[in-house]
Structure formats: structure tokens, C-alpha cells
C-alpha positions as CSV (number, residue, x, y, z in Angstrom):
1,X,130.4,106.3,101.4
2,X,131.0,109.1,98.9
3,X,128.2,111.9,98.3
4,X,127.0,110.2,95.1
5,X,125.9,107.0,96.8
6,X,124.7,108.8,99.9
7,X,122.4,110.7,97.4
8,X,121.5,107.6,95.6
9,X,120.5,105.9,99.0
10,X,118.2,109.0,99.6
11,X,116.5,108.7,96.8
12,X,116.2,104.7,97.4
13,X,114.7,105.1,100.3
14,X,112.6,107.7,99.2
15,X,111.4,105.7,96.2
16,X,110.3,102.7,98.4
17,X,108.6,105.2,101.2
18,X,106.6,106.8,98.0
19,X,105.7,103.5,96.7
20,X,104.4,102.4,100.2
21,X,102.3,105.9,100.0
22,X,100.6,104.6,96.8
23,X,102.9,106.9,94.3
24,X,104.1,105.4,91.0
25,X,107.9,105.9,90.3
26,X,107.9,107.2,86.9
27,X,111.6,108.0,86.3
28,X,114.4,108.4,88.9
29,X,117.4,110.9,88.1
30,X,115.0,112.6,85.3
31,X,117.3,115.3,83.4
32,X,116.2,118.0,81.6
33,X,118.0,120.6,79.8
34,X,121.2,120.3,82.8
35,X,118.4,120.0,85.3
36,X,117.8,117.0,87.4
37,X,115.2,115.8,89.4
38,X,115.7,113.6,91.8
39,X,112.3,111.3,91.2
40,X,109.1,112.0,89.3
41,X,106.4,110.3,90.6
42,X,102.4,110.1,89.6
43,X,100.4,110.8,92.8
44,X,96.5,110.4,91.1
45,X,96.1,113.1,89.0
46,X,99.4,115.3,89.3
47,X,102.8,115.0,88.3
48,X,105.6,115.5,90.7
49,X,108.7,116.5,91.2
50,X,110.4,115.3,94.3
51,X,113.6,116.5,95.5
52,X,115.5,114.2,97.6
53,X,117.7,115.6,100.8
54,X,119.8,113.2,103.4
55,X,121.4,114.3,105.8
56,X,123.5,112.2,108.4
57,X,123.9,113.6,111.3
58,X,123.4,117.1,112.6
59,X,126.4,119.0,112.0
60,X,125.2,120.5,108.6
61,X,122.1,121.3,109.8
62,X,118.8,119.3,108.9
63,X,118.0,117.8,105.4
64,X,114.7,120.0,105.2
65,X,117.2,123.3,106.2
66,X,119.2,122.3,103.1
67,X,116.2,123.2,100.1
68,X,115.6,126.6,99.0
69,X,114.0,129.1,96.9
70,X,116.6,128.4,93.5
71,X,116.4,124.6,93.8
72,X,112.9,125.1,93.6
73,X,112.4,127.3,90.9
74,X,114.8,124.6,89.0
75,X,112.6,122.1,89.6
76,X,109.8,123.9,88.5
77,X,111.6,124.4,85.1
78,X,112.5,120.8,85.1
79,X,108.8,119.3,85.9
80,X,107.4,121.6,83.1
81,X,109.6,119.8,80.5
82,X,109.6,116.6,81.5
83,X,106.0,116.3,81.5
84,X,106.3,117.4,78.1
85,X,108.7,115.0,77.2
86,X,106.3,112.3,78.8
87,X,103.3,113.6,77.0
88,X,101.6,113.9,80.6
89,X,98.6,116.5,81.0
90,X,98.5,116.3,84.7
91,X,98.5,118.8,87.0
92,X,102.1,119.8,87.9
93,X,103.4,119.8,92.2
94,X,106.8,119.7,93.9
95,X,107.0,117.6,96.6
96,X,110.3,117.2,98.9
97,X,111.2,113.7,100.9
98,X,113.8,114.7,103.2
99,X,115.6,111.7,105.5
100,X,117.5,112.5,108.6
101,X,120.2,110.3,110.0
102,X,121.8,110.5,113.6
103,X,125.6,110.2,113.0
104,X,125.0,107.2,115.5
105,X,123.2,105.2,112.3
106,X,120.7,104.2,115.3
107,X,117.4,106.0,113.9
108,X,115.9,107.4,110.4
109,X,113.5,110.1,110.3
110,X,111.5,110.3,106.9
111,X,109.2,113.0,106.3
112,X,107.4,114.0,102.9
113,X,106.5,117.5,102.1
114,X,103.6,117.8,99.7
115,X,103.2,120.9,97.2
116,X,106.3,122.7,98.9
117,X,106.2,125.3,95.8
């Protein structure tokens, strides 16, 4: 499987775990000015950005090791104008779903981070 559909099955199974949550998929691979975010979802009253990380296996490390402080601030950029685009007044949040793997393809871990930033 390359990286590409790796990611895009990330962001699958993220979609379907935030739709079981109760969060409305508003756009999935959301550009913005050579941005991208991964999903933007409507949770209530706030928009979010969520930023999608799978990891298979342990040898890199965990998904959740993988985000960091300039991803974020990208995101943050990215949210701002897509909610513009959208023509959305609701109150801005970045949220990460992060999926770990074992290299054995026996188990899935999903976790959701709310309001990481």
C-alpha cells in the first residue's frame, strides 16, 4: 500500500469514527492556500480541523509522536480560511484522530484528541 492510500485509509477510518461520535463531515482533503487539512468536521457549535495520523506498526514511533507544533500552526492558518470560504461563524478548534496499527494487522487503536491547539 503506498503512503497516499495509507493516508487516505486514515482519514476513512477517521471519518466514520467522527460520524459515530455525532460530528458532521463537512469536507475531506480541504485545501487552502497550499494547506491541507485532512477533514473539517462540525462538532455543535465549532468548526474543526482534524489532522489525521496512521501509523502501522511501531518502528517509527506512534501516530500521536508524529504531530507537532508547525503542522499545527498550519492548520490553524488553514481552519481560519476555510471557514471563511464556507461562510461559517463558528468557533474555530483543532482536533487530531490518530490510529495505531500493530505491524501484525491484528489490532487498531483509535484515539481522538479534542482542542489539541
Amino acid at each position: 500500500m503506498s503512503t497516499r492510500q495509507t493516508g487516505q485509509w486514515g482519514e476513512e477510518i477517521a471519518a466514520l469514527f467522527l460520524r459515530l461520535k455525532g460530528f458532521e463531515v463537512l469536507r475531506t482533503n480541504a485545501r487552502y492556500e497550499r494547506r491541507e487539512v485532512d477533514l473539517v468536521v462540525r462538532d455543535g457549535n465549532a468548526l474543526v480541523a482534524v489532522e489525521v495520523k496512521l501509523r502501522i506498526g511501531d518502528r517509527f514511533g506512534t501516530a500521536a509522536e508524529s504531530i507537532d507544533e508547525r503542522k499545527l500552526a498550519r492548520l490553524r492558518v488553514a481552519l481560519t480560511g476555510i471557514a471563511r470560504e464556507l461562510g461559517l461563524a463558528l468557533s474555530p478548534r483543532i482536533d487530531v484522530v490518530t490510529i495505531d496499527i500493530e505491524a501484525t494487522g491484528e489490532s487498531m487503536r483509535v484515539e481522538h484528541y479534542a482542542g489539541v491547539s
